[in-house]
C-alpha positions as CSV (number, residue, x, y, z in Angstrom):
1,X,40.4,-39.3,-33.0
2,X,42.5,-39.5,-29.7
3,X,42.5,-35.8,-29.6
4,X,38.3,-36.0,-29.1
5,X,38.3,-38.9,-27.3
6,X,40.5,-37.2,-24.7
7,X,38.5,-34.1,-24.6
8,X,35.4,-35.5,-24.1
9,X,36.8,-37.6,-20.7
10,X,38.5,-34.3,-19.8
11,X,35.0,-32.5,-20.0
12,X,32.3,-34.9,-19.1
13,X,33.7,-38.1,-17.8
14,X,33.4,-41.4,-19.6
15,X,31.4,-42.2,-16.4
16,X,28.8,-39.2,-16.9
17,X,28.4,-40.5,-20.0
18,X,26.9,-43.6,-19.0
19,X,24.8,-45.6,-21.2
20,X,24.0,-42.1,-23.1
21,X,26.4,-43.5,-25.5
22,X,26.3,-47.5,-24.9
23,X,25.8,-48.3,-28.6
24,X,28.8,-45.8,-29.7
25,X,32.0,-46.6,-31.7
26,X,35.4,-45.1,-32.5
27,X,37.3,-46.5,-35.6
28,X,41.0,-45.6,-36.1
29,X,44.1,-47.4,-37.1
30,X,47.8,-47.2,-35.2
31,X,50.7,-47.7,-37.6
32,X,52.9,-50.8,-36.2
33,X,56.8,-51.2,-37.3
34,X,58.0,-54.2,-38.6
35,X,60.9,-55.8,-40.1
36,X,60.9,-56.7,-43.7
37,X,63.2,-59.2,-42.8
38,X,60.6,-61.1,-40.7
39,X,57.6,-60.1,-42.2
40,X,58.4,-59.7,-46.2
41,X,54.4,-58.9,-46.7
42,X,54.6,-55.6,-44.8
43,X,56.5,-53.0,-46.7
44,X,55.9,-49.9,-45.8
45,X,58.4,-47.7,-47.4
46,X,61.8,-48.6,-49.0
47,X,63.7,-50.1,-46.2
48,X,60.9,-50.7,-43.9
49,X,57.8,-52.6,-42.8
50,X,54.7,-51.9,-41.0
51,X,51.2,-53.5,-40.7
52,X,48.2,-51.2,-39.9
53,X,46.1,-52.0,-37.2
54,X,42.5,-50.8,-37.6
55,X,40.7,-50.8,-34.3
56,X,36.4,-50.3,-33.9
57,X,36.5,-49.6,-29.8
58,X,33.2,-49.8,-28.2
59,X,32.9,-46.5,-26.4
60,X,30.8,-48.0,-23.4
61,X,33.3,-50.7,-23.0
62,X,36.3,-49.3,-23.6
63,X,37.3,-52.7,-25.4
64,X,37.9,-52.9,-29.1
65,X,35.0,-54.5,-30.9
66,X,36.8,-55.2,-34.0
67,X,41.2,-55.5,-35.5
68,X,41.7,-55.8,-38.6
69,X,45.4,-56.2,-39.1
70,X,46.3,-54.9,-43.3
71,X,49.5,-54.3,-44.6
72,X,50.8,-50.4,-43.9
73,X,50.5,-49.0,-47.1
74,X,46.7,-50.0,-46.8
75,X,45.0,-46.4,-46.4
76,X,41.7,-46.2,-43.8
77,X,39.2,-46.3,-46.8
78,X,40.6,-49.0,-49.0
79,X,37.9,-51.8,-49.2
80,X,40.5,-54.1,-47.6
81,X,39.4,-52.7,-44.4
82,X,36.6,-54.8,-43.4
83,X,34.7,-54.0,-40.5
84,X,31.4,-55.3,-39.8
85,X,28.6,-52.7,-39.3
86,X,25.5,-53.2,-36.5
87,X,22.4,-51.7,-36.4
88,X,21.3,-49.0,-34.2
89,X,25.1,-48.2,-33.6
90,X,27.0,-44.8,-34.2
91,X,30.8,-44.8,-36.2
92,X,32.6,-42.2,-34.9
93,X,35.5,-41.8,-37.9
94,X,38.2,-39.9,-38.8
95,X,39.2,-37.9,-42.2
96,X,41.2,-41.3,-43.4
97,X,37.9,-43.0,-43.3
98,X,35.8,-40.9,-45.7
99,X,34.5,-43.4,-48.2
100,X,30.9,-42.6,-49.7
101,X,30.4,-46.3,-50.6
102,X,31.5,-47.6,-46.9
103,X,29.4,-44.8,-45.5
104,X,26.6,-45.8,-47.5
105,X,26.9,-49.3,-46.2
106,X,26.9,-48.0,-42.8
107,X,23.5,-46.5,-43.4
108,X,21.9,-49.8,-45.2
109,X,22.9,-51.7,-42.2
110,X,20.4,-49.1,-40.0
111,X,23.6,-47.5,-38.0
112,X,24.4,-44.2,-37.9
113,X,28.6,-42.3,-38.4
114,X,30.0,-39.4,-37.6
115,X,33.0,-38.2,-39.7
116,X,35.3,-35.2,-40.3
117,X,35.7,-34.1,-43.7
118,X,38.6,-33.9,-45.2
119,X,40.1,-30.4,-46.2
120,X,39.3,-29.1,-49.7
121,X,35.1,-31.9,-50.0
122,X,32.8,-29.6,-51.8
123,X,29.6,-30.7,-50.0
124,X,26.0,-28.7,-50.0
125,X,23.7,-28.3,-47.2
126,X,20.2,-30.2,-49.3
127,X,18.0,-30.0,-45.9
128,X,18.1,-28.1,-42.5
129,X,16.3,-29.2,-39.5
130,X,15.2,-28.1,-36.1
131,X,16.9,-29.9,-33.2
132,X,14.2,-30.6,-30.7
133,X,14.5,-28.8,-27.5
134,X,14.9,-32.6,-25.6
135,X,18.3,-33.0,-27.0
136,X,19.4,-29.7,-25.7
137,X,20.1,-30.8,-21.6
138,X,23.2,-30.9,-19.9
139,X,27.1,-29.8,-21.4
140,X,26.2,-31.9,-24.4
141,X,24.4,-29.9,-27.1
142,X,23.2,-31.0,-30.5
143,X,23.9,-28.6,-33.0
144,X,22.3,-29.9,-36.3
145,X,19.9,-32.9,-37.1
């Protein structure tokens, strides 16, 4: 998630991007160390401890929106992981946080996600639509509605 995030200020400029992207937000989660000795709840592995930080960073403001702190061993997708979903926003996600049920969620609360899929989904194009010309100015281009 890093990896686009850098990209995209490489290429365009978080300032370029303006309020273009106002209502955006990146979801991730950074892995923090621990010691079991301290923090007994946060095993991780066999001698260690970590809690998982997951983060929803408004992209306009550069801020996190949203920590929720979960044991380590808590994975992106587990329903643990409660984030609170707005209308009219985008959910920019990684592979971790492919869950059909949260993503469906996502879309009864009127917002919109981008994900990438993890290696091996079996998935079927259903529909395939025109993207009108409008959406085609500048270095951004949108591929596939």
């Amino acid at each position: 998630m890093t990896e686009v995030w850098l990209r995209l200020k490489e290429r365009l400029g978080v300032e370029k991007l303006g309020k273009k992207f106002a209502r955006m937000a990146l979801i991730d989660a950074s892995l923090l160390k621990l010691s079991l000795a301290a923090y007994a709840w946060a095993e991780y592995r066999h001698s260690s401890g970590a809690a998982k930080m997951h983060a929803v960073l408004e992209w306009s403001g550069r801020i996190p929106a949203q920590l929720v702190l979960t044991p380590g061993k808590v994975y992106e997708a587990n329903p643990a992981v409660k984030i609170s979903w707005e209308a009219g926003w985008t959910y920019v996600q990684d592979r971790g946080y492919v869950s059909f049920k949260r993503l469906q969620q996502i879309r009864q609360c009127q917002a919109h996600f981008v994900v990438w899929l993890k290696r091996g989904m079996e998935w079927t194009v259903v529909e395939r639509r025109p993207v009108p010309s409008e959406h085609q100015r500048g270095k951004i281009r949108l591929l596939s509605d």
